[in-house]
C-alpha positions in Angstrom: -16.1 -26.1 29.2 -15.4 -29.7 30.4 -19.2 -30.4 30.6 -19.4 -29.6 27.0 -16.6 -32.0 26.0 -18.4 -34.4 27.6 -21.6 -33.9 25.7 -19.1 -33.8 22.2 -17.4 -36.6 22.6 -17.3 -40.4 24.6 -17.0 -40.7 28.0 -13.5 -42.3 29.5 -15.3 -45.4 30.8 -16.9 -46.1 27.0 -13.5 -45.2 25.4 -12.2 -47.8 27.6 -14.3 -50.6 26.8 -14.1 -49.7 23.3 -10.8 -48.9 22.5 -7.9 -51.2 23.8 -4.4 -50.2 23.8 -3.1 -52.4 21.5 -4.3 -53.2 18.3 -6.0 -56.6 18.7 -4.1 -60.0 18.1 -5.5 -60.7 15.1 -3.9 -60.4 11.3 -3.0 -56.8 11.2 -3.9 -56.4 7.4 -6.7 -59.0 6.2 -5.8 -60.4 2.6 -8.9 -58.1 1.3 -7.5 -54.3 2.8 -3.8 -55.3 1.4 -5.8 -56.3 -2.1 -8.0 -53.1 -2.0 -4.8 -50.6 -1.6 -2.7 -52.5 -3.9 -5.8 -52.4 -6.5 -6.3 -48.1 -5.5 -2.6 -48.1 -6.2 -2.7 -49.8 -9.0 -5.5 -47.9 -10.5 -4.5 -44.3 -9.5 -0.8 -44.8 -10.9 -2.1 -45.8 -14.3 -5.0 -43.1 -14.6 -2.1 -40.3 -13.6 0.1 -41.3 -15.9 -2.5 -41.9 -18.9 -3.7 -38.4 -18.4 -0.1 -37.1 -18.6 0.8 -39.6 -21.7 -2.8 -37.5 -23.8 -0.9 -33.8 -22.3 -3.3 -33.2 -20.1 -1.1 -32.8 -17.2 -0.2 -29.4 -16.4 2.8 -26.4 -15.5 0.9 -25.4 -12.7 1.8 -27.9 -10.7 3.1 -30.9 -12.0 6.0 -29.2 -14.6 6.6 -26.9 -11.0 7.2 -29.9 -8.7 9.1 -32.1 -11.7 11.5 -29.0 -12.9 13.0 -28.4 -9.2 13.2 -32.0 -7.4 15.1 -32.5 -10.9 16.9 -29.2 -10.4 17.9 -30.7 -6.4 19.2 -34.3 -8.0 21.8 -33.0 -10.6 22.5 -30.6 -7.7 21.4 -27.1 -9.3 19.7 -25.0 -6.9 16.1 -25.5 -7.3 14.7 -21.9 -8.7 11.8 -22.3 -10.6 11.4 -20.7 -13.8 7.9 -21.0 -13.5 8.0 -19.3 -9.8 10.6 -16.9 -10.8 12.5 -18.2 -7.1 13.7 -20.6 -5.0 11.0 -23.7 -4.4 11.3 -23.2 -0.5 9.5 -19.4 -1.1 6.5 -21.4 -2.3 5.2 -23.8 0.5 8.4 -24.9 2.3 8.1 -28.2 1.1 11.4 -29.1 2.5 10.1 -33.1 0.7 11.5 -32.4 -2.4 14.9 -33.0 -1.5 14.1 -36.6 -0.2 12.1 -37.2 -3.7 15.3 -36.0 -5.8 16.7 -39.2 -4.4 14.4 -40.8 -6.8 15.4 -38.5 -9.8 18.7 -39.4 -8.9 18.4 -43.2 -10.0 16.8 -42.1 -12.9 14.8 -38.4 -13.4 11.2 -39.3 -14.9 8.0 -38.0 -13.6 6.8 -41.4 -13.1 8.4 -41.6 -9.9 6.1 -38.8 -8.5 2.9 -40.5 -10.0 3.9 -43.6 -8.3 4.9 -42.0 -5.1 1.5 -40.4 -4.9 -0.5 -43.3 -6.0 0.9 -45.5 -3.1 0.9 -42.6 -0.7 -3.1 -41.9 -1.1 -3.8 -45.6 -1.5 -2.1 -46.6 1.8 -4.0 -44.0 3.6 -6.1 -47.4 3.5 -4.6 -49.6 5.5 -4.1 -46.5 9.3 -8.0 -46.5 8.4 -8.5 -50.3 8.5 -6.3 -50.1 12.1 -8.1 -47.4 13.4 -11.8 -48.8 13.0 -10.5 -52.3 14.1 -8.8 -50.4 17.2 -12.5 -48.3 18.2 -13.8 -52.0 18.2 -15.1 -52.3 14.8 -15.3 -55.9 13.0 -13.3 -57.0 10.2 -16.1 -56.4 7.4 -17.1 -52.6 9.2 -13.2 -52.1 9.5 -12.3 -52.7 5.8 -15.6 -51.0 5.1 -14.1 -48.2 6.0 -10.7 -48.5 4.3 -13.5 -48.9 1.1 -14.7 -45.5 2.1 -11.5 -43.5 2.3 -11.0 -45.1 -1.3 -13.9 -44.1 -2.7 -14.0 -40.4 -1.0 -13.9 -38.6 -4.3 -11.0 -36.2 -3.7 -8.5 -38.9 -3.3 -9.3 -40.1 -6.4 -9.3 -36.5 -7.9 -6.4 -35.3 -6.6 -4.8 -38.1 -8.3 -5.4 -37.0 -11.5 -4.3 -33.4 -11.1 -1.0 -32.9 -11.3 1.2 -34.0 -8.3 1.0 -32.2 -4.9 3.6 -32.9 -1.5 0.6 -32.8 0.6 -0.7 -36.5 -0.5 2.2 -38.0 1.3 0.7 -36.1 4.5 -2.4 -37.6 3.9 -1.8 -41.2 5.2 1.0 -39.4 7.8 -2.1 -37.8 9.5 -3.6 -40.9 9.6 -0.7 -43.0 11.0 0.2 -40.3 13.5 -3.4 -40.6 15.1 -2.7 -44.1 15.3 0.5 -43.8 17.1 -1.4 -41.6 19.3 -4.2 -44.0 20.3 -1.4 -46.6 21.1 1.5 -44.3 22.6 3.7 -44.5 20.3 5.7 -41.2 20.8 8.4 -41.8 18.3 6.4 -42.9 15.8 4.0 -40.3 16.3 6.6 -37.5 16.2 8.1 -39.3 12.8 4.6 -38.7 11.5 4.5 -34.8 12.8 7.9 -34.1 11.0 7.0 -35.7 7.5 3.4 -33.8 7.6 5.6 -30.4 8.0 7.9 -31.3 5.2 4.7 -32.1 3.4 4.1 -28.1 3.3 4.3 -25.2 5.0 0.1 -24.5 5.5 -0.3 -27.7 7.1 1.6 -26.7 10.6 -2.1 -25.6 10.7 -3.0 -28.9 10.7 -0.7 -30.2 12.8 -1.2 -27.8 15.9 -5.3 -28.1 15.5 -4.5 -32.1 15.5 -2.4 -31.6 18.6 -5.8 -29.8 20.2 -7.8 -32.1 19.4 -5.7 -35.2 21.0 -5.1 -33.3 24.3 -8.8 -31.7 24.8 -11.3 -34.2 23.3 -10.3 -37.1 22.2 -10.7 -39.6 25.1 -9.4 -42.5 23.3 -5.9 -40.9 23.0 -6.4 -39.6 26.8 -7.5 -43.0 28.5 -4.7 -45.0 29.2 -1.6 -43.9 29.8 -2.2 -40.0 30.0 1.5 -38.4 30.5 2.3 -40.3 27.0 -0.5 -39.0 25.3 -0.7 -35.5 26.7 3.1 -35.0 25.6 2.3 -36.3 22.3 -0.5 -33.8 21.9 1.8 -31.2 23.4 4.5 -31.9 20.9 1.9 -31.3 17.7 0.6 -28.3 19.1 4.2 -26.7 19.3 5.6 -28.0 17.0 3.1 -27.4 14.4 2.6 -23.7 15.5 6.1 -23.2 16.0 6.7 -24.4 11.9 4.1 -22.4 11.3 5.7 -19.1 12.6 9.2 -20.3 10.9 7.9 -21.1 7.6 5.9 -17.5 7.5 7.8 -15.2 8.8 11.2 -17.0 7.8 11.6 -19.3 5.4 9.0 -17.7 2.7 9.7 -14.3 2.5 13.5 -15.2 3.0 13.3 -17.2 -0.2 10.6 -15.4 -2.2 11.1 -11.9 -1.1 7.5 -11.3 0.1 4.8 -12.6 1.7 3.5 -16.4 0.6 1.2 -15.9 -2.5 -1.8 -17.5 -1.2 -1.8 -14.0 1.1 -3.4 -12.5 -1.6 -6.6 -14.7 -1.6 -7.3 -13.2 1.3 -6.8 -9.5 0.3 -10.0 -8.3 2.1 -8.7 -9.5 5.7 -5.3 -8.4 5.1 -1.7 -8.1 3.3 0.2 -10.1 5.8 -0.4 -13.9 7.5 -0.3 -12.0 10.9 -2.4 -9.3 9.9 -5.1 -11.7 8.4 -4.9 -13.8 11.8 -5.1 -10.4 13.4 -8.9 -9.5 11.8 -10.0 -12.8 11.8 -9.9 -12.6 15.7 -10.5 -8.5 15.7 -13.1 -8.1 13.4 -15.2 -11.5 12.9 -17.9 -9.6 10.9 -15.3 -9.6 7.8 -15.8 -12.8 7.1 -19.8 -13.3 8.2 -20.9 -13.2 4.2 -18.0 -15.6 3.3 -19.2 -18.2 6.6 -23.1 -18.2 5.5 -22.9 -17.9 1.9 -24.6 -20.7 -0.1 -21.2 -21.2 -1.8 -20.1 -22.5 1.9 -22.9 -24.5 2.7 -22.8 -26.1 -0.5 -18.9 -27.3 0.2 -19.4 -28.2 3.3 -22.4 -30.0 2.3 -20.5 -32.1 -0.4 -17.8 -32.5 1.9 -19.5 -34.7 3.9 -21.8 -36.3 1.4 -20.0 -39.3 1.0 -20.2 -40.3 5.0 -23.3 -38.4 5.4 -24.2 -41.5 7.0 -22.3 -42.0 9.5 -22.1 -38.6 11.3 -23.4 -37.6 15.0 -23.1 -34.9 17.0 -21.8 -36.4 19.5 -19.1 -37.8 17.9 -18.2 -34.6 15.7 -14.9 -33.7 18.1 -12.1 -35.1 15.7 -13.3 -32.5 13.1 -11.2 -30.3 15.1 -8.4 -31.2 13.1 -9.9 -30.2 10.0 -11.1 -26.7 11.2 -8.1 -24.7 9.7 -7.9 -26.1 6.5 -11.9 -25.8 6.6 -11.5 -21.7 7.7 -8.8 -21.3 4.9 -11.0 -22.9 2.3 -14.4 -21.1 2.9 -12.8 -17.6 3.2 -10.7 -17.9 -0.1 -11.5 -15.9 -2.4 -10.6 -18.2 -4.8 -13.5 -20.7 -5.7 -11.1 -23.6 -6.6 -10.2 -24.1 -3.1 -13.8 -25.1 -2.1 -13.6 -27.5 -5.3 -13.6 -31.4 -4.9 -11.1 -31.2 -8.3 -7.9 -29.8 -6.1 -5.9 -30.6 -3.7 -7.3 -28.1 -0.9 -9.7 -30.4 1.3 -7.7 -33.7 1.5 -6.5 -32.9 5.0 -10.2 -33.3 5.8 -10.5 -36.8 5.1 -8.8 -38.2 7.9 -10.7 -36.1 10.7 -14.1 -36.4 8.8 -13.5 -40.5 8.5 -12.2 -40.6 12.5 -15.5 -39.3 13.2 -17.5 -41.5 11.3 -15.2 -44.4 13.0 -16.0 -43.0 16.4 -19.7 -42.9 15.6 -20.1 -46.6 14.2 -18.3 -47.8 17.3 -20.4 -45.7 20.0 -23.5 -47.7 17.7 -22.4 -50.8 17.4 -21.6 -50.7 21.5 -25.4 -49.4 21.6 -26.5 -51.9 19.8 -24.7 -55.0 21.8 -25.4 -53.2 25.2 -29.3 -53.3 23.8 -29.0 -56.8 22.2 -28.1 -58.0 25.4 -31.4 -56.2 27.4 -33.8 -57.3 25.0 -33.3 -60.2 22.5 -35.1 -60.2 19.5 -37.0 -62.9 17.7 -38.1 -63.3 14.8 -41.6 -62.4 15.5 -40.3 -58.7 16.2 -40.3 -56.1 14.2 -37.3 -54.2 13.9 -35.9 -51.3 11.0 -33.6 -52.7 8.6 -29.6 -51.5 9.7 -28.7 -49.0 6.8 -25.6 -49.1 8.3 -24.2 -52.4 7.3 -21.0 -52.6 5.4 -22.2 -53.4 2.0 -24.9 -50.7 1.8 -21.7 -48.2 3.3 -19.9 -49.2 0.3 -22.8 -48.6 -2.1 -23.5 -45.0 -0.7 -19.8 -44.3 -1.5 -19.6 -45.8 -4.7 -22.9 -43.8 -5.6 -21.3 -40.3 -4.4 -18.1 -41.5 -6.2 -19.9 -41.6 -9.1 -21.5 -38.6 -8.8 -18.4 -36.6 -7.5 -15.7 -38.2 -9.2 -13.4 -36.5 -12.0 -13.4 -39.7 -14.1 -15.4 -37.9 -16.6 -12.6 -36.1 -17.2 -11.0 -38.8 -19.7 -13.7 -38.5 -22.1 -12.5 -34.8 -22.5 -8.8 -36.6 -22.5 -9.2 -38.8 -25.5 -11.3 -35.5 -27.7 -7.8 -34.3 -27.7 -5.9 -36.9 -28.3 -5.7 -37.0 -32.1 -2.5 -34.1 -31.5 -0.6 -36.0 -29.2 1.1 -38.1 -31.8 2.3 -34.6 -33.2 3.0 -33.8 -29.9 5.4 -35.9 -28.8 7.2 -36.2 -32.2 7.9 -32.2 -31.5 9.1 -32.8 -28.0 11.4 -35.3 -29.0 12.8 -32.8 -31.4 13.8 -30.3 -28.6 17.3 -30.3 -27.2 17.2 -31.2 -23.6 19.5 -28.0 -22.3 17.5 -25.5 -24.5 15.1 -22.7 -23.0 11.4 -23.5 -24.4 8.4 -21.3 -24.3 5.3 -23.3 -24.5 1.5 -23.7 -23.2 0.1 -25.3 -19.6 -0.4 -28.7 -21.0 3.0 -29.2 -22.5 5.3 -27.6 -20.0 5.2 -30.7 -17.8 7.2 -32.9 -20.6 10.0 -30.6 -21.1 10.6 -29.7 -17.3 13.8 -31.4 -16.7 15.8 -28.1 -18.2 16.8 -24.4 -16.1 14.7 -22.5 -18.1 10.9 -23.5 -19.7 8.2 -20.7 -19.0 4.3 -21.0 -20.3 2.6 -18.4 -22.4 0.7 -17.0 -19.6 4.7 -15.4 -18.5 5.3 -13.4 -21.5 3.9 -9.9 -22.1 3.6 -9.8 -25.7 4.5 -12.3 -28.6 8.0 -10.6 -29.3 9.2 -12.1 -25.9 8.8 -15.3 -27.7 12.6 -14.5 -29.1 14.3 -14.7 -25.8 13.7 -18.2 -26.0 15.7 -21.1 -28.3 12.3 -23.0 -28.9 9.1 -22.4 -29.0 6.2 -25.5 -28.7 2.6 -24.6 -29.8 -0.2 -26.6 -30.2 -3.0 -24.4 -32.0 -5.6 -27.0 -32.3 -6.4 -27.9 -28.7 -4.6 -24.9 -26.5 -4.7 -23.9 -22.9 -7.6 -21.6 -23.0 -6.4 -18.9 -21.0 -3.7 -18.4 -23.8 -5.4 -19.0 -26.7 -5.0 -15.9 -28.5 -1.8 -15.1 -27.5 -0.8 -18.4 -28.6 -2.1 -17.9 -32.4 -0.6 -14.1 -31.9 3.0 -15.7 -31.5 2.5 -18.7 -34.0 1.9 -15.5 -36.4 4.7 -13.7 -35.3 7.2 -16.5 -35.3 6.4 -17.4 -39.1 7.3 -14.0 -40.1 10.7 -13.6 -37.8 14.0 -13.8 -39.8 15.3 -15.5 -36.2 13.4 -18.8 -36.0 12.3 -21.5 -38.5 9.2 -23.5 -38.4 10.8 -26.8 -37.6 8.5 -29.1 -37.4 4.4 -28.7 -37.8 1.7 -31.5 -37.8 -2.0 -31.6 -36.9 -1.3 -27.9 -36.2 1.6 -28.5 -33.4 4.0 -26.2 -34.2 7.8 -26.1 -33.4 10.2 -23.0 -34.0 13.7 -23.1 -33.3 15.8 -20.1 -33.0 18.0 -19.9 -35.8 21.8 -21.1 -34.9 20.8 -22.6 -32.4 23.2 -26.2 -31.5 
């Protein structure tokens, strides 16, 4: 086993010479990194909120996230109407009570567009100190940052929604860095806000923790009862959150097990029943493991620093390998989709082993350099691997991978959000509201607002005191029930068409104040 970590991964002696203990003395943040995360910022706060000034944001999750942390600040308990239950029975995100500090200056959404905007943007700057760190230069280095800023699901999971787990993002990051330099406190500040991030990433966590103490030698060089009990700490602590959060805080809150159980029907009906038959019976999951489906994800996963991968540097991935095993045996396709949320705890592990890669070359390189200079008389290959044509690979994938495209689909619909928001403004802000996917997220700050996909048949439409549709561009999983209900309302002696434009319609119950 040792020899085999060996083979994986650097020995001591090069991790030495590569990686110091300290970052070096140098500005910590050159002008351009600072500039590139405050231009990603920027950039990803203005497309987020765009998208949700056309409605294209969405109940599921943003108008989930945005109903409870404003729930938490005017100090109702958080139970979503969309859930049905407390917000703790859906992931544990124990961070929604710090961002309901936010709503409690003043409750608008924004504050979670900008919080994730600077959250995946800063990711950045643990990047830039990592590279520099492995021995990287300053262009390489802030190459890199370039590259975790142009991996296409950051930019992505921007634009849908809002999700707890970006602020984990550049925690990961950070808490490798306080690793590599023994910083315990600072490392186990990062573990706790990664497990109030949500509950699945404990995962994470503990396979981090694994990583730290059995391969990576740049954490282990040095001084070793430091690092060890860092890696110690993620490994317990992650699966001890893990165990809490499942067996615990979930069911205790929701009743039953986590919903994401279910996506994994064919292993199981319970987390410990599905971790049971994963270890019992591998062959369950054989056609899941060599499908095309899975070689395709995993192919696109590490398209954008195809480059910059070895098998010998391939340890810090790790990390990633439970969020990877939850995402290729899902039986739910969107979890192996570069448009969600699911693979961004891959990023950091698949970028720390591109880092560790680029410094085990450019050590090659110097240690050759220094055996046999070249002249220009030799002939030599052309470096692919220099920081301009890194940044053009990414911007190409980018390109290719990136749900920019989406805004041209945005602005098709945009001649009904005039309409729109004229209706919304018309709503009382206590009233319950049945609506559609897209416009649920603007009238979240209220106890009770429920989409279409809730009810059972139009006639539950009249347990509600408004109703918002908007006929000409609807969700399309609730198309016809939508036009069903328009129908149904217009005939009802209990509500009145109050206002209709562009064919958004808004019924309020009659004597309703």
């Amino acid at each position: 086993m040792q020899n085999s970590s060996e083979n994986l991964s650097i020995s001591s002696e090069e991790s030495r010479s590569i990686l110091p203990d300290k970052l070096p003395p140098a500005q910590l943040f050159p002008p351009s990194v600072i500039l590139m995360t405050g231009a990603a910022a920027a950039i990803f706060f203005l497309c987020s909120s765009w998208r949700h000034a056309l409605f294209q944001s969405t109940a599921w999750d943003l108008g989930i996230f945005d109903q409870v942390i404003y729930l938490i600040a005017q100090g109702k308990p958080p139970i979503s109407s969309f859930l049905g239950f407390h917000i703790m029975g859906d992931h544990a995100s124990l961070i929604f009570y710090i961002l309901a500090l936010l709503y409690k200056i003043s409750p608008d959404v924004h504050w979670l567009f900008g919080v994730q905007a600077v959250a995946l943007a800063v990711g950045a700057l643990p990047v830039w100190s990592l590279s520099s760190l492995a021995g990287l230069n300053h262009k390489k280095s802030a190459a890199m940052a370039a590259v975790y800023l142009l991996y296409p699901v950051v930019f992505n999971i921007n634009l849908f929604d809002f999700h707890p787990e970006v602020i984990a993002l550049p925690a990961i990051l950070w808490a490798i860095l306080a690793a590599r330099l023994s910083q315990p406190w600072r490392f186990c500040a990062a573990v706790i806000l990664i497990l109030g991030c949500k509950g699945v990433l404990s995962l994470t966590v503990a396979a981090m923790g694994l990583w730290l103490l059995l391969f990576d030698r740049e954490s282990l060089s040095g001084k070793n009862r430091v690092k060890r009990a860092i890696a110690l700490f993620a490994i317990i602590a992650g699966t001890a959150w893990f165990l809490i959060v499942t067996q615990a805080i979930i069911p205790g809150f929701r009743g039953t097990e986590s919903g994401s159980v279910g996506r994994y029907a064919y292993l199981g009906s319970s987390v410990l029943e599905i971790a049971a038959n994963l270890l019992l019976k591998p062959g369950l999951v054989l056609g899941k493991v060599l499908s095309l489906d899975t070689l395709k994800y995993l192919f696109l996963s590490i398209l954008p620093v195809i480059w910059g991968l070895s098998p010998r540097y391939l340890t810090p991935l790790v990390g990633a390998l439970p969020t990877l095993v939850l995402n290729v045996l899902s039986e739910e396709p969107f979890q192996r989709s570069f448009a969600y949320q699911y693979s961004l705890p891959v990023i950091p592990f698949l970028l720390l082993a591109v880092i560790s890669t680029e410094a085990g070359r450019s050590k090659k390189e110097k240690r050759e350099g220094e055996k046999i200079p070249i002249t220009h008389s030799q002939f030599s290959i052309p470096n692919l691997n220099t920081s301009k044509t890194i940044i053009v690979w990414s911007l190409i994938v980018f390109l290719f991978l990136g749900e920019y495209k989406d805004f041209w689909l945005y602005l098709n619909r945009a001649d009904t959000a005039q309409a729109t928001r004229e209706a919304v403004s018309q709503i009382q802000p206590q009233a319950s509201v049945l609506t559609d996917n897209r416009l649920a997220p603007h009238l979240a700050h209220r106890s009770t607002i429920k989409a279409l996909s809730q009810i059972s048949s139009e006639a539950d439409s009249v347990n509600f005191d408004f109703v918002l549709l908007n006929l000409r561009h609807p969700w399309p999983d609730t198309k016809e029930i939508g036009d069903r209900t328009a129908n149904y309302l217009k005939k009802s002696p209990n509500f009145k068409l109050k206002y209709h434009k562009n064919d958004v319609l808004l019924f309020q119950k009659f004597g309703y104040r």
